[in-house]
C-alpha positions as CSV (number, residue, x, y, z in Angstrom):
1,X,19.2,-68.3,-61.7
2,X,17.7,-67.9,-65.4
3,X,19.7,-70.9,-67.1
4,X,18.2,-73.2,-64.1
5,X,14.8,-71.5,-64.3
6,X,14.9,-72.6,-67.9
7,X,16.1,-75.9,-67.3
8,X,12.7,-76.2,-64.3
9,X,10.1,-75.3,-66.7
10,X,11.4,-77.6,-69.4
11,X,11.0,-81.2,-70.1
12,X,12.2,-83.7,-68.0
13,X,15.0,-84.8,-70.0
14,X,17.3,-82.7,-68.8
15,X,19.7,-84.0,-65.8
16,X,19.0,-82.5,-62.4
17,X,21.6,-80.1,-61.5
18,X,23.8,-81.1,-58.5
19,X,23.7,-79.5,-55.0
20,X,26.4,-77.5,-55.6
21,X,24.8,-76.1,-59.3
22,X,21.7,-75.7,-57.1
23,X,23.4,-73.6,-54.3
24,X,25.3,-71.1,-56.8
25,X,22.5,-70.6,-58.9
26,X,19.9,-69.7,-56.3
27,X,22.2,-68.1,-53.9
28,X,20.4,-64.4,-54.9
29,X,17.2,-66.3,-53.1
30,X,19.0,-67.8,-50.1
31,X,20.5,-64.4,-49.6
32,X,17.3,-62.0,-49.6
33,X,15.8,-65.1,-47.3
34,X,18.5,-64.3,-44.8
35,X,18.0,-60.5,-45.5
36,X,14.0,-60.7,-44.8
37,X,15.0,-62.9,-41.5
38,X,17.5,-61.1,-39.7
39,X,15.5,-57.7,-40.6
40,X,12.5,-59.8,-39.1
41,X,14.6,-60.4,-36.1
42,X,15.7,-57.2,-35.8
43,X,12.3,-55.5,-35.9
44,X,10.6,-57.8,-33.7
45,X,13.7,-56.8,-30.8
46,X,12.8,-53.3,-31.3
47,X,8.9,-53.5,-31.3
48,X,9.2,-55.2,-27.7
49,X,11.1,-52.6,-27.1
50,X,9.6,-49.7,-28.1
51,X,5.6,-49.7,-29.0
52,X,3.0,-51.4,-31.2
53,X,3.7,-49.0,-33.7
54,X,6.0,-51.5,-36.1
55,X,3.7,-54.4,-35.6
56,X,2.4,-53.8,-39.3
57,X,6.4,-53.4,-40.8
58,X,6.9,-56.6,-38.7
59,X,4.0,-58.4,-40.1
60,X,5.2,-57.0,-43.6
61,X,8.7,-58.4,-43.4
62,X,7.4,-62.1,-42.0
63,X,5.0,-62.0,-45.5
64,X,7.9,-61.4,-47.5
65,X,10.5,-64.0,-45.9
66,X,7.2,-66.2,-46.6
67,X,7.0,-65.5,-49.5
68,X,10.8,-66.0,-50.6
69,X,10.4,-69.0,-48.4
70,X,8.3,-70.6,-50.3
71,X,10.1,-70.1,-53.9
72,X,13.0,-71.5,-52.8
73,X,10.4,-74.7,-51.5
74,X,9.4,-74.8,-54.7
75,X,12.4,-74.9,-56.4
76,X,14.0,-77.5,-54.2
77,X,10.6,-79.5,-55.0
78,X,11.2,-79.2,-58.7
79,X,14.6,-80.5,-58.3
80,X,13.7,-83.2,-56.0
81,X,11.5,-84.5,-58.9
82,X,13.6,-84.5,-61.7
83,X,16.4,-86.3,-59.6
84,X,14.2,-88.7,-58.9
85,X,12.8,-89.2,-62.6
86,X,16.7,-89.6,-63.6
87,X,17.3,-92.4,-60.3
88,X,20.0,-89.7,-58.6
89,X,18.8,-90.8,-55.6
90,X,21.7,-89.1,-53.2
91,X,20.8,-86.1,-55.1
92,X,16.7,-86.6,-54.1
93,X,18.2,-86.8,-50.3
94,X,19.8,-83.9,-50.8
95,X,17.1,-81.8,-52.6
96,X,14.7,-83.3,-49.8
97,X,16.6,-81.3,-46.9
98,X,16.8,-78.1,-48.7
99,X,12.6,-78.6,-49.2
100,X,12.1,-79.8,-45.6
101,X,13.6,-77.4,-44.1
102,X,12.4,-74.2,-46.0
103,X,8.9,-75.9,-45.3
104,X,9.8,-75.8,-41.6
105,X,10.8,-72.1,-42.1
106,X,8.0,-71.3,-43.8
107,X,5.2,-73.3,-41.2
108,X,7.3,-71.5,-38.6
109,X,6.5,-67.8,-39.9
110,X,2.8,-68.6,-40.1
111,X,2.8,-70.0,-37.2
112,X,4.4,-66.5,-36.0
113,X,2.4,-64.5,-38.0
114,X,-0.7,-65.6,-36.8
115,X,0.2,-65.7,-32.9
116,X,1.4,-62.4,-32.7
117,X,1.2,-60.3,-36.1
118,X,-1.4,-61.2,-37.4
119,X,-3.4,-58.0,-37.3
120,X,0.2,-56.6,-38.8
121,X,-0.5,-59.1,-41.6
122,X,-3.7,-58.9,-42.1
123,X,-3.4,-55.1,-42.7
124,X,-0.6,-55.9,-45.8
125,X,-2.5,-58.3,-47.2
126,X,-5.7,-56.2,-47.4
127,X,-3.8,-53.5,-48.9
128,X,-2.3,-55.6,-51.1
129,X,-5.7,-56.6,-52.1
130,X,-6.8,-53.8,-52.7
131,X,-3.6,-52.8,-54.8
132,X,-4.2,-55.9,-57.2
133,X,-7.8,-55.5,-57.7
134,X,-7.5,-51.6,-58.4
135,X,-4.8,-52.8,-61.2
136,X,-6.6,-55.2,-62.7
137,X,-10.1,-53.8,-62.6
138,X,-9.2,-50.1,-64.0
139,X,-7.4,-51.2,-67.1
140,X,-10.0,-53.7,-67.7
141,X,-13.2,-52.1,-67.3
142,X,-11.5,-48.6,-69.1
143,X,-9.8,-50.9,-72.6
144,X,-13.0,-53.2,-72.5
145,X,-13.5,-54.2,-76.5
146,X,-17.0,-54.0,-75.7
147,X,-16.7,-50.6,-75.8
148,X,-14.3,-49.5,-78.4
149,X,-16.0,-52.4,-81.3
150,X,-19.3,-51.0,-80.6
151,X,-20.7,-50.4,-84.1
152,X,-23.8,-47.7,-84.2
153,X,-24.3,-44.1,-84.5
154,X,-21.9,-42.1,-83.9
155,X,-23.3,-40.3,-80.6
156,X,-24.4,-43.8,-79.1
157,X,-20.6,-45.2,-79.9
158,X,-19.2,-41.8,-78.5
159,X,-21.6,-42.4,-75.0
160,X,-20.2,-46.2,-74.6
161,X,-16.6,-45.4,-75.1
162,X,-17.0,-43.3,-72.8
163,X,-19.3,-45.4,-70.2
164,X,-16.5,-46.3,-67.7
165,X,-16.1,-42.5,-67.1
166,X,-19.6,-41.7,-67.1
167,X,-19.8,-44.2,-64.3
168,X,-17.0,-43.3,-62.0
169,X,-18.4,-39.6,-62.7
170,X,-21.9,-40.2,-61.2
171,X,-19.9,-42.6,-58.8
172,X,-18.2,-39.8,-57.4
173,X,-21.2,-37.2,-58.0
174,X,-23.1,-39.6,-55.6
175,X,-21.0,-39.8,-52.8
176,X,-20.4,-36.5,-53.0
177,X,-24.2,-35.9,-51.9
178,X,-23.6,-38.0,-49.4
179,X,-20.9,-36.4,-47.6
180,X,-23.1,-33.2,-48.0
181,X,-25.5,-34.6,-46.0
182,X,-23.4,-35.8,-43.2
183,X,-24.7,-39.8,-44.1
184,X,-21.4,-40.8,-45.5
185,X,-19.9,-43.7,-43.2
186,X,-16.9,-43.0,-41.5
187,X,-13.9,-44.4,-42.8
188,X,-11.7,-46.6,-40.9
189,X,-8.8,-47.3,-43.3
190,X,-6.8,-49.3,-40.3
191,X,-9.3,-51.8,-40.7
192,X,-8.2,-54.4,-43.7
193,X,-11.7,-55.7,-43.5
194,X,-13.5,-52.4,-44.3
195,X,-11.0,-51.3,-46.9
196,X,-11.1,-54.8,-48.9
197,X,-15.3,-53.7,-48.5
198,X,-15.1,-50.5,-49.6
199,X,-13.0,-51.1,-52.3
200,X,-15.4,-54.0,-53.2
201,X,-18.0,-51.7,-53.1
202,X,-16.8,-49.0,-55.0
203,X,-15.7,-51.3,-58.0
204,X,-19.2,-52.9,-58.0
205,X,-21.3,-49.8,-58.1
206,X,-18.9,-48.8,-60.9
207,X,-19.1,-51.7,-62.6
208,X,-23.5,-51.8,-62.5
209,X,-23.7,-48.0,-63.3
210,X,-21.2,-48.2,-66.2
211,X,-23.1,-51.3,-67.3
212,X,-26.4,-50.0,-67.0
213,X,-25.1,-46.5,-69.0
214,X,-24.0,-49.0,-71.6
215,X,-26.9,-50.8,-71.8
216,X,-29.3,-47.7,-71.6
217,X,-27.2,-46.2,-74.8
218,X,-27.0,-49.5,-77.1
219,X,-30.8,-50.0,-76.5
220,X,-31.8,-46.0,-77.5
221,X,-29.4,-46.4,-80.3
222,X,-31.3,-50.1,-81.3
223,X,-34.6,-48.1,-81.2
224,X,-33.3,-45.1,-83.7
225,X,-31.9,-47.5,-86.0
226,X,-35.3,-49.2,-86.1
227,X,-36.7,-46.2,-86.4
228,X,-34.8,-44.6,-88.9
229,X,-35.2,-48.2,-91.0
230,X,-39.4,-48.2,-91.1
């Protein structure tokens, strides 16, 4: 699948491969597609069967063959247009069934998803959210430049490289007075909704407080130097 990859993201000069290059090389893709589907199959037989229990892994599964759906989509859209940039216009026919028909697969499982897992769904994709922003915003936020090039005394450089923890300490210290106090909301963590919102929250109290201990430090340290200079 690499060498064809290579060929997609490159110029179009290069001659569209035929069906058959196109079938070996992304037969991995067609293969985990019918992997996703017949698992989907199969857990959808045993959730009417059983309980509501595997609606989420059912919702989870569809996402997936969605999403492998819609690679292979892509791909057969990429070859579509460079057969029809080089006039191989069997080949164009060809490469339109293959996109046709995984975009009928794919308008299928959302159609699916959203008449009968879609609370399965959402509860994936929430997570999911969660997942990325966590992994983007902690690495971030903790390697900023802004805090490692800061150029003052040595106490006030110390304080700002160490902002982000400052702020997830008095992040923490706070709602740990809270949950003393008994006014510490109730967590409903089935709820996609409330976890995207909490974890929304969470990064943007983190984010003011370890702005605001930045800002507090680099004007203190603006006022010695001036200080110290007159």
């Amino acid at each position: 699948m690499g060498e064809l990859a290579g060929r997609l993201h490159d110029g179009g000069d290069e001659r569209p491969p035929t069906i058959e290059e196109f079938l070996e090389t992304n037969h991995q893709l067609f293969t985990v597609i019918g992997m996703f589907g017949a698992l989907s199959v199969y857990l959808m037989k045993f959730q009417q069967s059983s309980s509501e229990a595997t609606t989420g892994s059912v919702g989870a599964i569809l996402l997936l063959f969605l999403l492998t759906s819609s690679v292979a989509v892509r791909n057969s859209y990429r070859c579509t247009e460079r057969a029809r940039r080089h006039g191989e216009y069997l080949l164009v026919f060809g490469y339109a069934v293959f996109m046709y028909s995984f975009v009928t697969l794919v308008v299928s499982v959302v159609l699916v998803i959203l008449g009968r897992y879609a609370t399965g769904a959402e509860s994936v994709l929430g997570s999911s959210f969660v997942y990325a922003l966590v992994f983007v915003y902690v690495p971030f936020i903790f390697r900023a430049d802004t805090f490692r090039e800061f150029e003052g005394s040595r106490l006030a450089a110390a304080g700002i490289r160490r902002a982000p923890h400052l702020g997830g300490l008095a992040l923490a210290g706070w709602y740990a007075v809270q949950w003393r106090r008994g006014t510490l909301p109730v967590l409903d963590l089935d709820s996609a909704a409330y976890s995207i919102g909490m974890v929304l929250g969470l990064v943007g109290n983190h984010f003011v407080i370890t702005a605001g201990v930045f800002g507090a430090l680099w004007a203190v340290d603006r006022v010695a130097e001036r200080v110290a200079s007159s």
